[in-house]
C-alpha positions as CSV (number, residue, x, y, z in Angstrom):
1,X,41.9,51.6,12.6
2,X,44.1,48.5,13.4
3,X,44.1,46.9,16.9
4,X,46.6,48.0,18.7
5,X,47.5,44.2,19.1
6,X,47.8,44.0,15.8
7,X,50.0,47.1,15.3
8,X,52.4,45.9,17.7
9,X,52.1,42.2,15.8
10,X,53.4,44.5,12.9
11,X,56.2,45.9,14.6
12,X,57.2,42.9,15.9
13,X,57.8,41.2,12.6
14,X,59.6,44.2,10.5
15,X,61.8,45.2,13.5
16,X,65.0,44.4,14.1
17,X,65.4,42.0,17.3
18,X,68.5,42.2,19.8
19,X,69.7,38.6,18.9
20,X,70.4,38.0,14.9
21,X,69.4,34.6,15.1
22,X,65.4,35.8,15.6
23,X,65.7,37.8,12.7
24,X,66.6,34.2,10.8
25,X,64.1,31.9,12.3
26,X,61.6,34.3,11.7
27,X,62.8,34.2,8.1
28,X,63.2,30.4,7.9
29,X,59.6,30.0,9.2
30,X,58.2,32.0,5.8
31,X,60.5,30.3,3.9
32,X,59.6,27.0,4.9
33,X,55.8,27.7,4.5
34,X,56.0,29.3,1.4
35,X,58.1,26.6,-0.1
36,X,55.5,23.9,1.2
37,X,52.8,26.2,-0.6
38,X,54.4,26.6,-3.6
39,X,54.9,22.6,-4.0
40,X,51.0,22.1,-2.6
41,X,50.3,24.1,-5.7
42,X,52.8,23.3,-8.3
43,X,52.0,19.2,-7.7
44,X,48.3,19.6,-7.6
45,X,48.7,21.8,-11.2
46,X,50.4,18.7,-12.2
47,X,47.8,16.6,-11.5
48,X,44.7,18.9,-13.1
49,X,47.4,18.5,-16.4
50,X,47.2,15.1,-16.3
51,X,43.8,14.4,-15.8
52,X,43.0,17.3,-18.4
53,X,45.8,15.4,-20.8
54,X,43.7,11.9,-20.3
55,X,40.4,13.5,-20.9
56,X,41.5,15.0,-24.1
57,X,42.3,11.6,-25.3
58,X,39.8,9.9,-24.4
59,X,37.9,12.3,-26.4
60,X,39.0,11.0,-29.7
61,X,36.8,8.1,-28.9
62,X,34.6,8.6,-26.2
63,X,31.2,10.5,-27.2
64,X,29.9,14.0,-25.2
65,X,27.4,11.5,-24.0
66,X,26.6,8.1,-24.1
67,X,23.1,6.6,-24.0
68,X,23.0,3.0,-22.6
69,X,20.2,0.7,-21.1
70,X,19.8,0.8,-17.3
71,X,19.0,-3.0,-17.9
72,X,20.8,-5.9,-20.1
73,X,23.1,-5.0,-23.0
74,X,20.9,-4.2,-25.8
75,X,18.2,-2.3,-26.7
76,X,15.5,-2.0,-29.4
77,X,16.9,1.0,-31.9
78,X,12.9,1.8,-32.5
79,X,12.0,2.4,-29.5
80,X,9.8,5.3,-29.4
81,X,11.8,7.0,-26.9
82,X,15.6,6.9,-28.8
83,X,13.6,7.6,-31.9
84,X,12.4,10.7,-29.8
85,X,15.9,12.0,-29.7
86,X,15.9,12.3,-33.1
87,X,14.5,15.5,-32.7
88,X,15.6,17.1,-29.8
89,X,17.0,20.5,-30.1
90,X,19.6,19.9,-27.4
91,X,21.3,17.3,-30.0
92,X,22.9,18.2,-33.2
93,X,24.7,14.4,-34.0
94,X,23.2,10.9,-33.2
95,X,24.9,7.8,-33.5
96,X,23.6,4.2,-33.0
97,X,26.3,2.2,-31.8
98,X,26.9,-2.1,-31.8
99,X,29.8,-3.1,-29.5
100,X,30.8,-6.6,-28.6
101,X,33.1,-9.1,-28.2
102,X,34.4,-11.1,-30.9
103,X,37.5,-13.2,-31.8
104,X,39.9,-11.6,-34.6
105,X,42.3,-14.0,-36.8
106,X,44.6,-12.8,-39.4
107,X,47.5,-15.7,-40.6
108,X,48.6,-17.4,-38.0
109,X,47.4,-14.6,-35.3
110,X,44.2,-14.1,-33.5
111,X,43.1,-11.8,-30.8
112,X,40.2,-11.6,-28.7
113,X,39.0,-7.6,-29.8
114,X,36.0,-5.8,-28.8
115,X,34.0,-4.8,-32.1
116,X,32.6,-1.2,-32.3
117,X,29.7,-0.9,-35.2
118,X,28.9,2.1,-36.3
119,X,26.4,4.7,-38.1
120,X,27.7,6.2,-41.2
121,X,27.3,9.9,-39.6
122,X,30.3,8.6,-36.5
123,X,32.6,10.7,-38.1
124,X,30.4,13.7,-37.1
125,X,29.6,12.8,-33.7
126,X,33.3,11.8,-32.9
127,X,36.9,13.3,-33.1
128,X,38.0,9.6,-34.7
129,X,39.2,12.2,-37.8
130,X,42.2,13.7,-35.7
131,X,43.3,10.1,-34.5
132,X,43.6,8.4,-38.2
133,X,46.8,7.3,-39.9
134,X,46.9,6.0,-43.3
135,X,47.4,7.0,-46.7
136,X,43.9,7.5,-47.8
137,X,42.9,10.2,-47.4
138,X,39.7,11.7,-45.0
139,X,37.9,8.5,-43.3
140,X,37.3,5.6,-45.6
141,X,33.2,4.4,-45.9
142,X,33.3,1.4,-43.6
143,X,30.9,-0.5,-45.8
144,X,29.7,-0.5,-49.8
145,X,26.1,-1.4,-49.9
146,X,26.1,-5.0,-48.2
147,X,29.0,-5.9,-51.0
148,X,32.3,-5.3,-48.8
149,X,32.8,-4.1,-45.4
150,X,36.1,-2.4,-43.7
151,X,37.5,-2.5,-40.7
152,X,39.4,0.5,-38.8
153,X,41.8,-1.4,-36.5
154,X,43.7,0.5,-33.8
155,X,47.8,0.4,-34.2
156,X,48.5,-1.7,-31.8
157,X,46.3,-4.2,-32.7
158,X,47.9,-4.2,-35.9
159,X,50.6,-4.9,-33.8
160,X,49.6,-7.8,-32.1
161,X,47.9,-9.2,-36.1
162,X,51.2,-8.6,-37.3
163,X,49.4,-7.1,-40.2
164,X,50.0,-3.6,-42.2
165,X,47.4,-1.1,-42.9
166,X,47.2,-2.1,-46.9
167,X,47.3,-6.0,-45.9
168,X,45.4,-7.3,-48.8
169,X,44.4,-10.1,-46.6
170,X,40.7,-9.8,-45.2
171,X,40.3,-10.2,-41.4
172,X,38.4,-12.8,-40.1
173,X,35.8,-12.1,-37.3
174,X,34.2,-15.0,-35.0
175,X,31.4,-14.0,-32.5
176,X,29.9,-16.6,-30.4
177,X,26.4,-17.1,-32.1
178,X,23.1,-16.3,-29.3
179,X,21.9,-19.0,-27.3
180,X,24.2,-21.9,-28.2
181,X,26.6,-24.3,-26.4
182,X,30.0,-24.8,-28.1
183,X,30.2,-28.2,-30.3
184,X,33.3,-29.5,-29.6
185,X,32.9,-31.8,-32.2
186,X,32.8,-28.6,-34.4
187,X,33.2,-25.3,-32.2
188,X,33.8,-23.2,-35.6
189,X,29.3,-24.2,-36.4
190,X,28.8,-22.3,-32.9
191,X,30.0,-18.9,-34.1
192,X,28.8,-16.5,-37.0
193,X,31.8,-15.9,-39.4
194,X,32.1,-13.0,-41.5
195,X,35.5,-11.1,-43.2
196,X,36.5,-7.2,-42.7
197,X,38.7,-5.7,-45.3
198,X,41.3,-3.4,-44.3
199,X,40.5,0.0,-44.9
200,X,44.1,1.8,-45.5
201,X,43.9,3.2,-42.3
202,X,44.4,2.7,-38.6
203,X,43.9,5.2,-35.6
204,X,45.3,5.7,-32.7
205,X,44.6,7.5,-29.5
206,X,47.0,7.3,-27.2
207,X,45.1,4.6,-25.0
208,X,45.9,1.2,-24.8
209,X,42.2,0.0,-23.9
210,X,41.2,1.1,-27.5
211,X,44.2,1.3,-29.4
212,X,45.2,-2.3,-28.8
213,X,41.7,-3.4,-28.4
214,X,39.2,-2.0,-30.4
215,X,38.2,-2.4,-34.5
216,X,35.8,0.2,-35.9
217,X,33.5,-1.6,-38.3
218,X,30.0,-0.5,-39.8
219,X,26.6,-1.1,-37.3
220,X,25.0,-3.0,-40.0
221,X,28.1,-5.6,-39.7
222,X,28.4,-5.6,-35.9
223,X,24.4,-6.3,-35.9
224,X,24.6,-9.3,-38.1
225,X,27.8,-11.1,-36.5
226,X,26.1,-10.6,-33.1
227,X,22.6,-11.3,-34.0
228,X,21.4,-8.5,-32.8
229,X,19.7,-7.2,-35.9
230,X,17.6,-3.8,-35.3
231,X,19.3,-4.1,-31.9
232,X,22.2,-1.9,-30.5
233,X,24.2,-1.1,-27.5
234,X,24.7,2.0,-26.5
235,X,23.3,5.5,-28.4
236,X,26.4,8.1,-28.7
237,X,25.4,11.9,-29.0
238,X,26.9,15.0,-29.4
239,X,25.2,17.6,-28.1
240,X,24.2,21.1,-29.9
241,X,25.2,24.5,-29.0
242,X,23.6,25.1,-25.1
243,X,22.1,21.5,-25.5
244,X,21.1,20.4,-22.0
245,X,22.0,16.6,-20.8
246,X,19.2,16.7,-18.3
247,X,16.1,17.1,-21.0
248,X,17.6,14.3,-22.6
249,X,18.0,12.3,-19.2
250,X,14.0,13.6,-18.8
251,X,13.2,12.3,-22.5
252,X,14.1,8.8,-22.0
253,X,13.3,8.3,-18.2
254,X,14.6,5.9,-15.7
255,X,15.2,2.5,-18.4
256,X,18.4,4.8,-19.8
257,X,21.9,5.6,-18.3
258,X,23.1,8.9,-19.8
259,X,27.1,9.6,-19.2
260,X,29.4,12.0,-19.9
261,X,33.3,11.6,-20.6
262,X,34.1,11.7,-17.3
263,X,31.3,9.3,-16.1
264,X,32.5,6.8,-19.0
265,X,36.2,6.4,-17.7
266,X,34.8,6.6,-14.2
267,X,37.7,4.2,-13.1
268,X,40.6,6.1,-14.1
269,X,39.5,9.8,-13.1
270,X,38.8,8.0,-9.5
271,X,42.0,6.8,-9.3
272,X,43.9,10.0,-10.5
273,X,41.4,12.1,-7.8
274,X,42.4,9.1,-5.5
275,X,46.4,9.8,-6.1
276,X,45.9,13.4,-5.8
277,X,43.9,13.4,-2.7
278,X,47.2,11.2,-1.3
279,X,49.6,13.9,-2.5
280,X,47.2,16.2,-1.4
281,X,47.5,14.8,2.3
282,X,51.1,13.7,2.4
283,X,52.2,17.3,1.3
284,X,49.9,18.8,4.4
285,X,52.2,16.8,6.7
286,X,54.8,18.5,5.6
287,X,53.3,21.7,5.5
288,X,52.5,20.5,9.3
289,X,56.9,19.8,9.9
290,X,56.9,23.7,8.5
291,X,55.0,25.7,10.9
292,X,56.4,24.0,13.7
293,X,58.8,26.4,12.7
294,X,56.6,29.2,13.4
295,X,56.2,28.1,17.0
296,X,59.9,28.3,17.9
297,X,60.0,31.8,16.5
298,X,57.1,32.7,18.8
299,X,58.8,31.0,21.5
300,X,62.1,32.8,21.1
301,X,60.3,36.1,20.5
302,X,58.3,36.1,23.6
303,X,61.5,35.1,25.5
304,X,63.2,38.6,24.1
305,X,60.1,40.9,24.5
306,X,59.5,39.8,28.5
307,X,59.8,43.8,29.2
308,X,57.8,44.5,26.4
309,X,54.8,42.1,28.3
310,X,56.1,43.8,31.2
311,X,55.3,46.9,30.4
312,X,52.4,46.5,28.5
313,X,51.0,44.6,31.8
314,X,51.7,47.5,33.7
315,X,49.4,49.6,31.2
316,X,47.3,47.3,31.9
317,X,46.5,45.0,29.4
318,X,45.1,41.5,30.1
319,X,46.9,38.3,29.1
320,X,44.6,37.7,26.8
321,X,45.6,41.0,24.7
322,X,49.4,40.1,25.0
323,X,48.6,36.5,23.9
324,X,46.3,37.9,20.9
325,X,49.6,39.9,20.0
326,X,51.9,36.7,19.6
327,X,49.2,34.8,17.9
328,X,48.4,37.9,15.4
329,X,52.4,37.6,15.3
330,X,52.3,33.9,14.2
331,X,49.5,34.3,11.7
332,X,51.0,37.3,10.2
333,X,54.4,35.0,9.3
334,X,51.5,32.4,8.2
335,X,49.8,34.7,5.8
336,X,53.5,35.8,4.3
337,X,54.7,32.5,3.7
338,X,51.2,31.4,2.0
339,X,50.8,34.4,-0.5
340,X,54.7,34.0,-1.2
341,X,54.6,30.8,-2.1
342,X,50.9,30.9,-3.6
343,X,52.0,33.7,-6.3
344,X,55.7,32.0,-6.8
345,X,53.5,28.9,-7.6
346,X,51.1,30.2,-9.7
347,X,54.2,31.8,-11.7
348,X,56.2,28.6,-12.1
349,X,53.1,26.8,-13.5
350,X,52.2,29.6,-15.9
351,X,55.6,29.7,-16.8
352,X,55.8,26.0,-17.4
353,X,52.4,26.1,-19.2
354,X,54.1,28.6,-21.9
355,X,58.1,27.5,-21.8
356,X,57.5,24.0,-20.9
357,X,60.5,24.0,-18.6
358,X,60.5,20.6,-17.3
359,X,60.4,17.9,-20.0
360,X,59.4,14.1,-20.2
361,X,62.4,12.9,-21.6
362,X,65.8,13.5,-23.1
363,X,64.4,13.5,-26.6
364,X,61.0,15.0,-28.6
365,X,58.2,12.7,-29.3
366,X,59.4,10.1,-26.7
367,X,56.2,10.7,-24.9
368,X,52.6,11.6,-26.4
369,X,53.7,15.2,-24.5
370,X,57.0,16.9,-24.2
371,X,56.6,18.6,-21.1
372,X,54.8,18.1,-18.2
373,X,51.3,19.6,-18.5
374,X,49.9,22.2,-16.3
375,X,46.3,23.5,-15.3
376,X,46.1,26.0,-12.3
377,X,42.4,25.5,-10.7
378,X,41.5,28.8,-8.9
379,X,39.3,26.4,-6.7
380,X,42.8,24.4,-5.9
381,X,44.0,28.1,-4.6
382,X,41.4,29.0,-2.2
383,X,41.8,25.3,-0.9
384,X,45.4,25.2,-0.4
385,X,45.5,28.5,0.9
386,X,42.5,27.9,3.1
387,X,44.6,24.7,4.4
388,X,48.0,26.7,4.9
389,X,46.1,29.5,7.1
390,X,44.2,26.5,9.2
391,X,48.1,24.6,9.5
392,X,49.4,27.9,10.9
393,X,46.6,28.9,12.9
394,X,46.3,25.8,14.6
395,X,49.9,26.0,15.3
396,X,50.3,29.6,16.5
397,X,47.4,28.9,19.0
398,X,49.0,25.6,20.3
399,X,52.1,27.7,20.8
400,X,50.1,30.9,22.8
401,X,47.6,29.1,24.9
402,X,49.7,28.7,27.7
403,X,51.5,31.8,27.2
């Protein structure tokens, strides 16, 4: 059975009031909140599209996890405990992996690149496949025995080389050589040289760190223009159906980093938390502007319901019950306002999610997406609507107190 406070709370709200102008406020008050709501959870869907849009590209390059040492930039690729991975049930594709930095010259171009060697098996490990353009078909071999090797250059690199994708032209790759000063007298003697035929193909993943960056090349190259032969720099693995990441953490022990996706672009996913932690906190001050809303209703309510305390005094209720009434009153607008604008929310972002109402721009494929992209977190909904029934509470109570 309800409180009686609460009954009357109930009455209060649906009944008709002797002034018309209640009967608005009050109706103003649940608009407002439920408008703030519905923009707390349409922005912060916004934001979980985004961040889902940039992990899905990222995952064209980056592995499921990454194995690299805890200490300097190289490791020995016998060491007992990768060579342990090899057969761990947790991992169905390893991949030895070279990267460095190198200089790139092609005519009268050249561009400081970052050169990625690897195993012949990457295009099992990695979604590279999806992000290649070309006209050969499938992925090209990056090397033939140690007669030619290839080079898959991302497109706008290409770009910047001013080169196409069938340039007959072989690429030529500098890397400083290990433990030598530059000879000035002749600086070319201080690098290792080698060439990198283009390979009919380029990819590209949407991210200008790799597309304008990076050159996919065999490991057996990258090792030989770094001199880092039987050495590499990272271990890239992609785990097996219910594969576990921490008994390959407790494999190699404390001399390994093991990260995920997310731990691998650590910098960007902070800042887009960062961004939506701002929005996050600018929207609650509004929210806050809203409810004060609900406190002039309150206000003007207990002003037309004097007899009503009147009476109810007489019958001998304590302030305290007639002040529980208003503040039941106040949280009652609260809750209507928050489950309006929660479920109108929820239904514009599903919507958008199917329709795509609300588009990037004027014309298709002038962004990698047409439409804005959506992802409704149930854990954002309990926290917004945790955050509108603390606003309103807060605000019902500084209203009542001296009531």
């Amino acid at each position: 059975m309800l409180p009686y406070e609460l009954f009357i709370a109930f009455r209060y709200l649906f009944s008709k009031k002797s002034h018309n102008v209640i009967n608005i406020i009050s109706m103003i008050s649940v608009i407002g909140v439920a408008v703030t709501t519905m923009a707390l959870v349409c922005t912060l869907s916004v934001y979980n599209g985004f961040q889902g849009l940039v992990a899905d590209l990222f995952t064209g390059f980056d592995p499921e996890l990454k194995v690299t040492p805890a200490k300097g930039a190289f490791m020995d690729i016998n060491d007992k405990r990768l060579r342990a991975l090899q057969h761990s049930k947790d991992i169905a594709v390893l991949t030895p992996v070279m990267e460095g930095q190198a200089l790139v010259i092609a005519g009268q171009e050249q561009v400081a690149v970052t050169l990625k060697g690897v195993d012949d098996n990457y295009i099992e490990q990695s979604n590279i496949a999806d992000a290649l353009y070309g006209e050969t078909e499938g992925v090209p071999n990056l090397h033939i025995a140690d007669i030619l090797e290839y080079g898959i250059p991302g497109i706008q690199l290409c770009s910047k080389l001013s080169i196409g994708i069938n340039s007959v032209d072989p690429l030529q790759i500098y890397a400083p050589k290990q433990g030598e000063r530059v000879n000035m007298a002749n600086p070319t003697s201080s690098f290792n040289h080698d060439e990198l035929q283009m390979s009919g193909v380029v990819f590209s993943v949407h991210q200008n760190k790799y597309d304008a960056n990076y050159i996919l090349c065999s490991l057996g190259f990258a090792q030989r223009i770094f001199d880092q032969r039987g050495r590499i720099s990272a271990m890239e693995i992609k785990l097996a159906k219910g594969g576990s990441r921490s008994n390959i953490e407790a494999l190699l022990g404390e001399d390994f980093i093991v990260q995920d996706r997310y731990e691998q672009q650590e910098d960007v996913f902070r800042i887009m938390k960062i961004e939506k932690l701002l929005t996050y906190a600018f929207l609650c001050f509004i929210l806050i502007v809203a409810c004060l809303n609900i406190i002039g209703t309150l206000s003007m309510l207990m002003i037309e319901k004097k007899k009503d305390v009147c009476t109810l005094s007489n019958l001998g209720a304590t302030a305290g019950q007639i002040r529980r009434i208003f503040f039941y009153e106040g949280q009652l607008i609260t809750i209507a306002g928050a489950v309006v604008g929660l479920i109108t929310g929820v239904l514009l972002c599903l919507g958008q999610q199917h329709y795509g109402w609300i588009r990037m721009g004027q014309s298709e494929g002038s962004f990698i997406i047409d439409a804005y992209p959506i992802i409704v977190n149930p854990l954002d909904i309990l926290v917004i609507f945790a955050t509108v029934i603390s606003v309103g509470s807060l605000s019902v109570y500084l209203s009542v107190k001296r009531f």
